[in-house]
N, C-alpha and C positions, 0 to 999 in steps of 0.2 A: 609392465606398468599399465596400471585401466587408467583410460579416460572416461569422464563422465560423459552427461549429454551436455551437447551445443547448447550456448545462449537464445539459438531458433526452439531449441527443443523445450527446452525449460518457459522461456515465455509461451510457446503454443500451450503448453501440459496449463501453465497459472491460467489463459486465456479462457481454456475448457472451463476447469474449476471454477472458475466467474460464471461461463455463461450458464454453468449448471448448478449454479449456488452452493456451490460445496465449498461452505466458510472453514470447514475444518481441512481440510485441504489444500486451500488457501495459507492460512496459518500453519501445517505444517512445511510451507514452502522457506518459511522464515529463519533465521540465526535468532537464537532464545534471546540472544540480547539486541535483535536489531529494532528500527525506529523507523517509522512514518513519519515525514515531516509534512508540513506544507508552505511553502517558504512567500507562497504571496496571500496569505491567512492576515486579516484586519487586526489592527494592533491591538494587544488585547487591553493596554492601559485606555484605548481611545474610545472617546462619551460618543456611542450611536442614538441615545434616546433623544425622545422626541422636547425632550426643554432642555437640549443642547442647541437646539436650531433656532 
């Protein structure tokens, strides 16, 4: 049976890829179907303009 690389390994390899802007590298790090969230992102129904205030 292989194992793959460690969860050490795998975040150091994505951290490189960042620091060396290699966005396609990045992306191939991904599950075709996975998702980006951002879970404390500003409500997107909620009035930020300036004649709400």
């Amino acid at each position: 049976m292989t194992i793959g690389p460690s969860a050490t390994d795998v975040f150091r390899h994505g951290l490189r890829l960042l620091l060396d802007k290699d966005d396609a590298g990045r992306i191939g790090l991904w599950h075709e179907d996975g998702a980006l969230e951002f879970p404390f992102a500003p409500d997107p129904a909620a009035d930020f303009t300036r004649s709400a205030r």
